[in-house]
PDB file as gemmi writes it, atoms N, CA and C in Angstrom:
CRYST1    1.000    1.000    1.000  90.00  90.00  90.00 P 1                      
ATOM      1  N   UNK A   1       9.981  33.658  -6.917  1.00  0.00           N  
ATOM      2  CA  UNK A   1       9.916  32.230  -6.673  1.00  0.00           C  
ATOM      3  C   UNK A   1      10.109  31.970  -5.183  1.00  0.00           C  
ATOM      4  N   UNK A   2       9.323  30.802  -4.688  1.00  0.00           N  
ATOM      5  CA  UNK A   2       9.667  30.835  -3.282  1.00  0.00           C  
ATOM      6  C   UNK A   2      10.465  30.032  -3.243  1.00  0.00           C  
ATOM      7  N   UNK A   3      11.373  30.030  -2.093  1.00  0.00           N  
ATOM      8  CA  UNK A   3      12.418  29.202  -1.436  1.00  0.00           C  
ATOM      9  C   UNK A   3      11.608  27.978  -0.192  1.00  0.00           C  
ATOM     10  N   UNK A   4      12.637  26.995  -0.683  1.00  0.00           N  
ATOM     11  CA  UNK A   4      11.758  25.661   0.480  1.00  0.00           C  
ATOM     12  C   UNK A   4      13.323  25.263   0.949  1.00  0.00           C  
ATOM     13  N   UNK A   5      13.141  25.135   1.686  1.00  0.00           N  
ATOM     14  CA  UNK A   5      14.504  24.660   3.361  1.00  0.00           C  
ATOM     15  C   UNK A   5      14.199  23.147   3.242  1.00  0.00           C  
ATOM     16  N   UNK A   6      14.974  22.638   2.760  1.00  0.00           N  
ATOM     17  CA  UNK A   6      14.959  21.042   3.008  1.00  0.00           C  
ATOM     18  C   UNK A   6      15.780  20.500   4.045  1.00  0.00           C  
ATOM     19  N   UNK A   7      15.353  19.834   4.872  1.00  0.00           N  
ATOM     20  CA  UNK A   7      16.219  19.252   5.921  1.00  0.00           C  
ATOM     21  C   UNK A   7      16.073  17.571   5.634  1.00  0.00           C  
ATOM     22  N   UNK A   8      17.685  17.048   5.242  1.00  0.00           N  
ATOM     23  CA  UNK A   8      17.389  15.672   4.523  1.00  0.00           C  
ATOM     24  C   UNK A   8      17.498  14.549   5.362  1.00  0.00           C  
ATOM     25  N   UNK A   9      18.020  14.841   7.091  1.00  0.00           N  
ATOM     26  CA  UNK A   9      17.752  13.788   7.651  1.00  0.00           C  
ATOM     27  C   UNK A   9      16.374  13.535   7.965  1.00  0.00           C  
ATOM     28  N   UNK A  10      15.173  14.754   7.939  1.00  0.00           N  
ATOM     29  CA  UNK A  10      13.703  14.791   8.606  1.00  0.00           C  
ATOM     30  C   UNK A  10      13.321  13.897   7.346  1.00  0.00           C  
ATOM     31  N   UNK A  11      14.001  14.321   5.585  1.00  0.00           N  
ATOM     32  CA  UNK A  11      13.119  13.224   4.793  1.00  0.00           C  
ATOM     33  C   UNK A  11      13.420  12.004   4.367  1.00  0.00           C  
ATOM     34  N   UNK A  12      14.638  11.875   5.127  1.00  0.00           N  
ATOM     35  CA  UNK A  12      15.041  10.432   5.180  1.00  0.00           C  
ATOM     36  C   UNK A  12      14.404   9.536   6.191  1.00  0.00           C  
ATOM     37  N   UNK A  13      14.243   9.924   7.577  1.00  0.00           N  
ATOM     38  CA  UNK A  13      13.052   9.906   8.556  1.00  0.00           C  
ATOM     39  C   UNK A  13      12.078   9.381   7.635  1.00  0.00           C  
ATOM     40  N   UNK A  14      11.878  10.413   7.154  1.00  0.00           N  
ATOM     41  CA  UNK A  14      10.022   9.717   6.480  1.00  0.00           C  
ATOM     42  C   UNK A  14      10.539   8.905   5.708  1.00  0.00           C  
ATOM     43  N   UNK A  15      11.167   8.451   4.724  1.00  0.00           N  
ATOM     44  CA  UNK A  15      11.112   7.747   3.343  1.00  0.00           C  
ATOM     45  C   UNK A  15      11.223   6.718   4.385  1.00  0.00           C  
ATOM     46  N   UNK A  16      11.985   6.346   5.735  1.00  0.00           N  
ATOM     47  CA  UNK A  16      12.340   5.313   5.898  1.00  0.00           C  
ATOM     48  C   UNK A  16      10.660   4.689   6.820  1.00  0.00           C  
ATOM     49  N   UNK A  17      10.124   5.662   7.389  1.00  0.00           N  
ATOM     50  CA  UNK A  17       9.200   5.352   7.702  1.00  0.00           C  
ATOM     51  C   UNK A  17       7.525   4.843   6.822  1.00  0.00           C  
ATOM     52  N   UNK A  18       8.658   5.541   5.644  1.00  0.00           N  
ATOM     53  CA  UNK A  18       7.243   4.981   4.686  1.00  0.00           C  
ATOM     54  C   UNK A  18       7.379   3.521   3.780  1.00  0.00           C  
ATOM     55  N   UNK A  19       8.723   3.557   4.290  1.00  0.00           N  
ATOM     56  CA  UNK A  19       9.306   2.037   3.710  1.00  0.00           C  
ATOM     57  C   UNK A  19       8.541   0.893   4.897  1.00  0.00           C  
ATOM     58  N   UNK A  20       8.441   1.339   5.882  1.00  0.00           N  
ATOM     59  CA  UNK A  20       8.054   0.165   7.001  1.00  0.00           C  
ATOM     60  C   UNK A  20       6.838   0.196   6.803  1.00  0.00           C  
ATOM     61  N   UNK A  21       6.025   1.432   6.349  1.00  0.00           N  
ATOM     62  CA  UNK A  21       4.557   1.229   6.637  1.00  0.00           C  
ATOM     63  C   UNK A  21       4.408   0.400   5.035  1.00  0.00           C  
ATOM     64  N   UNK A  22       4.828   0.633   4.200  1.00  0.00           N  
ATOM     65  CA  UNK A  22       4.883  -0.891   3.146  1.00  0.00           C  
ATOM     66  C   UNK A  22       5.085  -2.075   3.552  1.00  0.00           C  
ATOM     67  N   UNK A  23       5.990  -2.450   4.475  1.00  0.00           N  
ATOM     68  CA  UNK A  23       6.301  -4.203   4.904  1.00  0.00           C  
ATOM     69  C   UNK A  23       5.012  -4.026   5.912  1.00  0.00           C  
ATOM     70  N   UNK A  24       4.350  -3.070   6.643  1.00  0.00           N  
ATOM     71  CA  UNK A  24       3.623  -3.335   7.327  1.00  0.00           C  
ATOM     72  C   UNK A  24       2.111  -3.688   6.600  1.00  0.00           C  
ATOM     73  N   UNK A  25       1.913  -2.830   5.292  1.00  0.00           N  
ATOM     74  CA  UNK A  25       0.984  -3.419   4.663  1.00  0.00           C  
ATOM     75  C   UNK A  25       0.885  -4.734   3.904  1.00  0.00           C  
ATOM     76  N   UNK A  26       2.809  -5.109   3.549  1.00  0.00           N  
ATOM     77  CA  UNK A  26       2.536  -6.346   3.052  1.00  0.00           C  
ATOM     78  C   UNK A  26       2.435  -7.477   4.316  1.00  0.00           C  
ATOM     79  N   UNK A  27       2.402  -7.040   5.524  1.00  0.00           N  
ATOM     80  CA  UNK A  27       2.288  -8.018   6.415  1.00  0.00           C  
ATOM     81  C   UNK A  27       0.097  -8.622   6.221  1.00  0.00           C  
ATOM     82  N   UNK A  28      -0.127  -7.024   6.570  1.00  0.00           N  
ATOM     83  CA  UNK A  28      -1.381  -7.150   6.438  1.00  0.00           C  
ATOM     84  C   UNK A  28      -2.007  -7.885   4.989  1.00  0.00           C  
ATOM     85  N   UNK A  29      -1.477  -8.105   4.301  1.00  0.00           N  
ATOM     86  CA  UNK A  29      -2.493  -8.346   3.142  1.00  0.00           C  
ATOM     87  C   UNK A  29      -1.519  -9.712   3.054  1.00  0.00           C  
ATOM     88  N   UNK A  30      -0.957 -10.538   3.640  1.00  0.00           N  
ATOM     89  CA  UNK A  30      -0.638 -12.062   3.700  1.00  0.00           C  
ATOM     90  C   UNK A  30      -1.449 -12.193   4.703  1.00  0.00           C  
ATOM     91  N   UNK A  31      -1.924 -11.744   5.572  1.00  0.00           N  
ATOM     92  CA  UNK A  31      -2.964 -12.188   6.635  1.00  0.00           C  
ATOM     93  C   UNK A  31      -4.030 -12.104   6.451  1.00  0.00           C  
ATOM     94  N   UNK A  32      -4.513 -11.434   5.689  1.00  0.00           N  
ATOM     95  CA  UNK A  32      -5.899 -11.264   4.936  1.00  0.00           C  
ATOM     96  C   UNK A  32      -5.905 -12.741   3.855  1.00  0.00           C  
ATOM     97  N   UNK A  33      -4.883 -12.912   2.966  1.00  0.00           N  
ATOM     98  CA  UNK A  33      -4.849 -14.360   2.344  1.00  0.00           C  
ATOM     99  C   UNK A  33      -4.831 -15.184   2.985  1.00  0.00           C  
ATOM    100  N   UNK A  34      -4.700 -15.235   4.535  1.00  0.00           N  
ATOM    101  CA  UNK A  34      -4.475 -16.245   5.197  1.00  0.00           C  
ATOM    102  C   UNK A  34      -6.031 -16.621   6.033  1.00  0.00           C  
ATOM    103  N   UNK A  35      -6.407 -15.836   5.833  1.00  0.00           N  
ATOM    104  CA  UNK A  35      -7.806 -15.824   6.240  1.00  0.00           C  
ATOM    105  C   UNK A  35      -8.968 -15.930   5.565  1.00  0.00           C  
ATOM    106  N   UNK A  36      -9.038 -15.980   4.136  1.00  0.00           N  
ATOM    107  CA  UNK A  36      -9.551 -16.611   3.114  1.00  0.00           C  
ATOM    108  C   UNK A  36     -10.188 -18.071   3.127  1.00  0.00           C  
ATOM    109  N   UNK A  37     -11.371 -17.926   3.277  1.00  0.00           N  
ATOM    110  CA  UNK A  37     -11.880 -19.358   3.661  1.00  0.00           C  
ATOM    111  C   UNK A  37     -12.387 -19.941   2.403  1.00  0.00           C  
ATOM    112  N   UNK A  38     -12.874 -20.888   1.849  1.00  0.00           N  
ATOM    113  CA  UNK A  38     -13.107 -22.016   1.106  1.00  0.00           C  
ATOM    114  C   UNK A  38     -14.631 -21.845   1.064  1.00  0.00           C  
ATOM    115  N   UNK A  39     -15.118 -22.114  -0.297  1.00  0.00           N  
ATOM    116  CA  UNK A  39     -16.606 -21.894  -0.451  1.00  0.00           C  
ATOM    117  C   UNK A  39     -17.516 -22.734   0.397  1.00  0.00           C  
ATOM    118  N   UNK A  40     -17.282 -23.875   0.540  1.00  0.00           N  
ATOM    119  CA  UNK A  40     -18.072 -25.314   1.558  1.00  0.00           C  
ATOM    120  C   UNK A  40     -18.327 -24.326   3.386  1.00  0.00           C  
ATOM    121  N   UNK A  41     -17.293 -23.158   3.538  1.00  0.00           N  
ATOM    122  CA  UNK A  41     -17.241 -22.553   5.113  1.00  0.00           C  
ATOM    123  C   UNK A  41     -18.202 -21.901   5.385  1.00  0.00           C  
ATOM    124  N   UNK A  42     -19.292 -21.454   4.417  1.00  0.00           N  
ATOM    125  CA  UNK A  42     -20.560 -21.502   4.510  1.00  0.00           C  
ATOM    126  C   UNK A  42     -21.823 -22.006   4.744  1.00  0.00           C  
ATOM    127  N   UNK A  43     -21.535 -23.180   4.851  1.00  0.00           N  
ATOM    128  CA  UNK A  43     -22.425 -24.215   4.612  1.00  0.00           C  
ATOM    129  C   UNK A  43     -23.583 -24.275   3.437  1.00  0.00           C  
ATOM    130  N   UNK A  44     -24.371 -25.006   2.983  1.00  0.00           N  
ATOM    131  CA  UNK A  44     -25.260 -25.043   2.325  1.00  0.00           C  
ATOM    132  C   UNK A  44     -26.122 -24.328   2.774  1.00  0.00           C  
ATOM    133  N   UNK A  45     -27.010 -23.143   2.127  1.00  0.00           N  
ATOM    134  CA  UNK A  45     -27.962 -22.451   1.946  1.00  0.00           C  
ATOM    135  C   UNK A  45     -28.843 -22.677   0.603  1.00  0.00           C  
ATOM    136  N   UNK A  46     -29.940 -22.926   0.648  1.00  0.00           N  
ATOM    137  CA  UNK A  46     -30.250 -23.433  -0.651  1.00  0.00           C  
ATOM    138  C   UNK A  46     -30.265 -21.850  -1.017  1.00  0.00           C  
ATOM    139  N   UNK A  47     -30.603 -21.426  -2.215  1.00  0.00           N  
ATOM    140  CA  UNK A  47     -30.858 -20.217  -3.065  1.00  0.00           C  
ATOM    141  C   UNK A  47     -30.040 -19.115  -2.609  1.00  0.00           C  
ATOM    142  N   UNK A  48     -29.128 -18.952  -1.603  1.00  0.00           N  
ATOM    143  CA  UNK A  48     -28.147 -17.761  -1.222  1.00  0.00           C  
ATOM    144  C   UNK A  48     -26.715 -18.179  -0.769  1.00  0.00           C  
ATOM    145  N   UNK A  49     -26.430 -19.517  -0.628  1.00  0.00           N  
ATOM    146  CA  UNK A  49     -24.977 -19.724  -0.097  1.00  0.00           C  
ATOM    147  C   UNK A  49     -23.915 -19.351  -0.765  1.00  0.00           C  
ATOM    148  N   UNK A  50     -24.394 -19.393  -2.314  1.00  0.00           N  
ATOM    149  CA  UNK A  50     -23.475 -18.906  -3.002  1.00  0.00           C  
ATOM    150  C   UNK A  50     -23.449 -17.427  -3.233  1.00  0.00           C  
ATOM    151  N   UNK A  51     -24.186 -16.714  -3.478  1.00  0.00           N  
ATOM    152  CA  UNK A  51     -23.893 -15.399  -3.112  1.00  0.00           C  
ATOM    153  C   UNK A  51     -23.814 -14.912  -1.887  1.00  0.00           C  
ATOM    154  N   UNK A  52     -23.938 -15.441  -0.917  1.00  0.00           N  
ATOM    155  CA  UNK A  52     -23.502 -15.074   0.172  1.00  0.00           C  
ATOM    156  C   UNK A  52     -21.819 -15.417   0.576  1.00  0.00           C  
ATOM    157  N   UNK A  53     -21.131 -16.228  -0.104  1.00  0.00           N  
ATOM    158  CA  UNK A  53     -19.809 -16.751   0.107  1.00  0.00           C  
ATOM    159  C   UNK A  53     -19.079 -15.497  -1.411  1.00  0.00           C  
ATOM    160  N   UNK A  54     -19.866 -15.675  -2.704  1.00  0.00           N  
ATOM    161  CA  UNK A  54     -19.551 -14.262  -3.594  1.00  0.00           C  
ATOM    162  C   UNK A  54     -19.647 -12.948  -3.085  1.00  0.00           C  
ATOM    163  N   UNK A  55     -19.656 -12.736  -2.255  1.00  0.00           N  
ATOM    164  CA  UNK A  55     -19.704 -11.437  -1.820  1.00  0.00           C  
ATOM    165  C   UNK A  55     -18.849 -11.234  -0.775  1.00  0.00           C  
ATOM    166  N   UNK A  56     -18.784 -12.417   0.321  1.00  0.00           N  
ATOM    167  CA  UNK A  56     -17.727 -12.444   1.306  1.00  0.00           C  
ATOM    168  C   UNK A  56     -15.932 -12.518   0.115  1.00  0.00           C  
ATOM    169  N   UNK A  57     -16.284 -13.448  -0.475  1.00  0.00           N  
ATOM    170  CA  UNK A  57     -14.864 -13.385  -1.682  1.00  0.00           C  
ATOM    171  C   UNK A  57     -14.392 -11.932  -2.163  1.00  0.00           C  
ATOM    172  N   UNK A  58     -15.761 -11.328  -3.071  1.00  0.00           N  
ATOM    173  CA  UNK A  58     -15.232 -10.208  -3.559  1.00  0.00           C  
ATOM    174  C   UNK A  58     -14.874  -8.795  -2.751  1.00  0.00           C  
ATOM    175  N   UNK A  59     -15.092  -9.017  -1.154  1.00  0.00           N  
ATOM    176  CA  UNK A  59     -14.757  -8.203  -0.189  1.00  0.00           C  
ATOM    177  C   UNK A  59     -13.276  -8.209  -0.070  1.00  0.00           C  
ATOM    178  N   UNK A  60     -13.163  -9.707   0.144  1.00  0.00           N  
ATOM    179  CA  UNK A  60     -11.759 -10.487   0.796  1.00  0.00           C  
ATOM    180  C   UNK A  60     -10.812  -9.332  -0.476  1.00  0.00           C  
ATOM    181  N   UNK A  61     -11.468  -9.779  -2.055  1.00  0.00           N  
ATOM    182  CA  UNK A  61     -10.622  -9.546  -2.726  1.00  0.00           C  
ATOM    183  C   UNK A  61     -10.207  -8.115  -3.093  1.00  0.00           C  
ATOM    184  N   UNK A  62     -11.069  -6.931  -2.470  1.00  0.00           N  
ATOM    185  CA  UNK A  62     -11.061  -5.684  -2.775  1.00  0.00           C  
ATOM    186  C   UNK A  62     -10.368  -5.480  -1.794  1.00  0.00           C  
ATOM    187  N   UNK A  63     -10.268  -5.994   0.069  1.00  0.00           N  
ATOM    188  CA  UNK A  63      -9.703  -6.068   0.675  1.00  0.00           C  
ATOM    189  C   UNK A  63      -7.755  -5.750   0.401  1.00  0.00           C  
ATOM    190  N   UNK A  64      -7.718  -7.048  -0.042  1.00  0.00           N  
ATOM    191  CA  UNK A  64      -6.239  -7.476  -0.594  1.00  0.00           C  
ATOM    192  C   UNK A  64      -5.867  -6.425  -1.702  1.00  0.00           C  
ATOM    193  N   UNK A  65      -6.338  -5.904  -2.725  1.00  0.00           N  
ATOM    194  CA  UNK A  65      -6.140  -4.682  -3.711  1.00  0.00           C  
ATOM    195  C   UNK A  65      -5.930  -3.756  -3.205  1.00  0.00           C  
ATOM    196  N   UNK A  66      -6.479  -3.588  -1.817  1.00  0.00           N  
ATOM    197  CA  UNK A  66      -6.520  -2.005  -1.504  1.00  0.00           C  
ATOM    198  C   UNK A  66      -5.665  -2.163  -0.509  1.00  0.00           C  
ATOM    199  N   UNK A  67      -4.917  -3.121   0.116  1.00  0.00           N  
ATOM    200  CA  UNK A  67      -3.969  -3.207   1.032  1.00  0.00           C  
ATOM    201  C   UNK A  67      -2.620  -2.987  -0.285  1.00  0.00           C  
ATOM    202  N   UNK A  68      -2.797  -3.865  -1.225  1.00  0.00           N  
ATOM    203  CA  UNK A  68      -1.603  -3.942  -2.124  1.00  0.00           C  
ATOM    204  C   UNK A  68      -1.446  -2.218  -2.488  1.00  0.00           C  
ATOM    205  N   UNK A  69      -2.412  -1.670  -3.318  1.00  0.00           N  
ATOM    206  CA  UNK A  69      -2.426  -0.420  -3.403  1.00  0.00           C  
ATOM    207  C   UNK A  69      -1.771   0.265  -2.364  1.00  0.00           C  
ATOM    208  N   UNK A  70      -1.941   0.187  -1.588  1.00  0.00           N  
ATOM    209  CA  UNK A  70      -1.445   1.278  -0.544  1.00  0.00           C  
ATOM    210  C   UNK A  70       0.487   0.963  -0.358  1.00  0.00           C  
ATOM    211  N   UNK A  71       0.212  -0.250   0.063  1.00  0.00           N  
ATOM    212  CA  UNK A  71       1.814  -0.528  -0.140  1.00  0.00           C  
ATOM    213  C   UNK A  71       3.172  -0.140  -1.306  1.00  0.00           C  
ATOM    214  N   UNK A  72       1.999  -0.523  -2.564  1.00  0.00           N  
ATOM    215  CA  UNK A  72       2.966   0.538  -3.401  1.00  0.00           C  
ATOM    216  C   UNK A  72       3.336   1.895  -3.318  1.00  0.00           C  
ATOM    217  N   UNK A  73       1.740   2.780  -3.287  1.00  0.00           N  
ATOM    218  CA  UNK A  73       1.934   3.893  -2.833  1.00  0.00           C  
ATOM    219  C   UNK A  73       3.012   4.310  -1.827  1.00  0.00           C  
ATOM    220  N   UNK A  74       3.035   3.755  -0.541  1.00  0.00           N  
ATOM    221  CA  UNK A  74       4.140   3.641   0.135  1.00  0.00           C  
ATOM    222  C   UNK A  74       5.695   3.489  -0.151  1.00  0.00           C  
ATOM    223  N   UNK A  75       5.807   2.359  -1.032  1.00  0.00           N  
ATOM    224  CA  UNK A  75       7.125   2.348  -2.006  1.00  0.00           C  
ATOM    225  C   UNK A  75       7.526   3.593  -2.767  1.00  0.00           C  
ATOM    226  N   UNK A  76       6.082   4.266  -4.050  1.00  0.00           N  
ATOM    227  CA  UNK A  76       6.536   5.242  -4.776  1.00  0.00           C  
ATOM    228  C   UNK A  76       6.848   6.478  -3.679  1.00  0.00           C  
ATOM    229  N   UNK A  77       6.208   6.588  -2.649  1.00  0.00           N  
ATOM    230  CA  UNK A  77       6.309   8.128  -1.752  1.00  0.00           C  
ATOM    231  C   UNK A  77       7.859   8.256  -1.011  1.00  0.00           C  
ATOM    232  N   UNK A  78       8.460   6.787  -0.676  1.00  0.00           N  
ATOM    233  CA  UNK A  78       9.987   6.877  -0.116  1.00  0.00           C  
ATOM    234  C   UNK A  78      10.627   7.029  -0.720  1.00  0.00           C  
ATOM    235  N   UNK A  79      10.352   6.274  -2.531  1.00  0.00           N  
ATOM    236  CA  UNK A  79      11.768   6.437  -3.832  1.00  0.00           C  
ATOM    237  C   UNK A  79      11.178   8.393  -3.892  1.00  0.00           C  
ATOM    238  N   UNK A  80      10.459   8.555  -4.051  1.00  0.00           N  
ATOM    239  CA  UNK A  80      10.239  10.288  -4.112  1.00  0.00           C  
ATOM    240  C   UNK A  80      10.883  11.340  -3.616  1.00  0.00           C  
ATOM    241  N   UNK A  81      10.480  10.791  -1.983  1.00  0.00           N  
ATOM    242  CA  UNK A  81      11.232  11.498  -1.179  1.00  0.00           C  
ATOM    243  C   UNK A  81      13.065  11.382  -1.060  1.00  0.00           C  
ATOM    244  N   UNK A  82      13.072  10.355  -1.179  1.00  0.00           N  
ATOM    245  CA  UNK A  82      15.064  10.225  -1.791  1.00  0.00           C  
ATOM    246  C   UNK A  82      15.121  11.069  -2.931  1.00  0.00           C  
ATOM    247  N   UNK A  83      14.472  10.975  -4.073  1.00  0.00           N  
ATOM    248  CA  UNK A  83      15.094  11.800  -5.225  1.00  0.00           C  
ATOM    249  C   UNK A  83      15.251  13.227  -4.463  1.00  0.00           C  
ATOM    250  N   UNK A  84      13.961  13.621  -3.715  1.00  0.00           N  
ATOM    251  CA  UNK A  84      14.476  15.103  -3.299  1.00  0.00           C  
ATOM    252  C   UNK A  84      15.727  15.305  -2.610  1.00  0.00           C  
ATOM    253  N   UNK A  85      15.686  14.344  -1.718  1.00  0.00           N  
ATOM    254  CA  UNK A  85      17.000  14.659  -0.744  1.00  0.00           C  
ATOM    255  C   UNK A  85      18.344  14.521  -1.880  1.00  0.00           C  
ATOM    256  N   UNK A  86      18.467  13.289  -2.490  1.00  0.00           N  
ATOM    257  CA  UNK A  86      19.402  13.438  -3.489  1.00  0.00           C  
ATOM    258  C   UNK A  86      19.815  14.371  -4.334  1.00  0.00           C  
ATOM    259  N   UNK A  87      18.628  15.157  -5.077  1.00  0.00           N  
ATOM    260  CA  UNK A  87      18.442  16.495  -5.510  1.00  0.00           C  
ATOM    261  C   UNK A  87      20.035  17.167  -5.467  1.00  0.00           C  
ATOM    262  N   UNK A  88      20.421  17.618  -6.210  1.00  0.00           N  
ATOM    263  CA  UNK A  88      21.212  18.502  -5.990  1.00  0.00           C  
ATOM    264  C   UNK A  88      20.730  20.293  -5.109  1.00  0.00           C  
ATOM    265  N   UNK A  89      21.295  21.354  -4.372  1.00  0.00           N  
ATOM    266  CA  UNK A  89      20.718  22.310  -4.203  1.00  0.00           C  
ATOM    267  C   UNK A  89      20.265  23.084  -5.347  1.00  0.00           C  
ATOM    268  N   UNK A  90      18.913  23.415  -5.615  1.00  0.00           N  
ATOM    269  CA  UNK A  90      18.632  24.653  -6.978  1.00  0.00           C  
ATOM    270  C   UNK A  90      18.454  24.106  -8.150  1.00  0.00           C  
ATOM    271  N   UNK A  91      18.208  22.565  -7.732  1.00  0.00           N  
ATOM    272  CA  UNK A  91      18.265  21.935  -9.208  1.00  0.00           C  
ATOM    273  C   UNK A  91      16.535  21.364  -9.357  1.00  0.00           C  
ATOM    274  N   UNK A  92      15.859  21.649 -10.253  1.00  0.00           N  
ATOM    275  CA  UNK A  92      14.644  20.927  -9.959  1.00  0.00           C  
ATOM    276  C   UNK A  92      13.998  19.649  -9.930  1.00  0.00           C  
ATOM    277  N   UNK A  93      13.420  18.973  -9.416  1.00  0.00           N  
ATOM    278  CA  UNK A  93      13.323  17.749  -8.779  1.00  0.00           C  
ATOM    279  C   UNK A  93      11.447  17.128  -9.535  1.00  0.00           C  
ATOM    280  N   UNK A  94      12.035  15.624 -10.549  1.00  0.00           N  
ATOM    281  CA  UNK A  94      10.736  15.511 -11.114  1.00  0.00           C  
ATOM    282  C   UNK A  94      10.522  14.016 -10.512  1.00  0.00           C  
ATOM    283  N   UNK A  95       8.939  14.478 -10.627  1.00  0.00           N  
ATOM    284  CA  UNK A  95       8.479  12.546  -9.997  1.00  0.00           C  
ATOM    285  C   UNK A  95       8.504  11.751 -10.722  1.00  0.00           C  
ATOM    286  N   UNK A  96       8.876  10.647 -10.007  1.00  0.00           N  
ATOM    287  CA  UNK A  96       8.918   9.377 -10.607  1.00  0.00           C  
ATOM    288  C   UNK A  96       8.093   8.897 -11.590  1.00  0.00           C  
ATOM    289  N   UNK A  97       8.668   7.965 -12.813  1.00  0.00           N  
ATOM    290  CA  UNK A  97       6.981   7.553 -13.560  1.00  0.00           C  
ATOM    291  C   UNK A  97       6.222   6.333 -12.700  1.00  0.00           C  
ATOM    292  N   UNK A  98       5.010   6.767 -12.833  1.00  0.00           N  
ATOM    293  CA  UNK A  98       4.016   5.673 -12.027  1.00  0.00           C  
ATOM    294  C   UNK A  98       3.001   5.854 -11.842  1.00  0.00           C  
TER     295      UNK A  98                                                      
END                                                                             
């Protein structure tokens, strides 16, 4: 079996850094809602304004999912990295459900 050297201030380092890059994604994806414009910000196009404003929407909105996504991810990878450090030595270490 191999042996792994944990050093728990380097993964406290990260968990804490992966905690910020979460507030940093939830910064980003309130600014993305904040930038969400109103169907009329198109103006009238006869036969395309509306799919042209449906498509700017369902960007916006895959946008915002995939910012949210990541932020969790970010959340589950710092609670992770604590369980290891918490870990007892020699004891084995299981992931979180999620």
């Amino acid at each position: 079996m191999t042996e792994v050297h944990v050093e728990p201030p380097a993964l406290e380092r990260f968990a804490a850094s992966s905690e910020q890059r979460e507030r940093d994604f939830g910064d980003v994806r309130a600014r993305l809602g904040a930038v969400h414009v109103p169907r009329d910000s198109f103006g009238y196009v006869p036969g395309i304004g509306d799919r042209v404003y449906r498509a700017y929407d369902e960007f916006v909105e895959g946008c915002v999912d995939s910012v949210s996504s990541a932020a969790d991810s970010m959340a589950q990878i710092a609670e992770a990295v604590r369980g290891v450090v918490a870990a007892p030595a020699g004891h084995a270490v299981t992931a979180p459900p999620g």
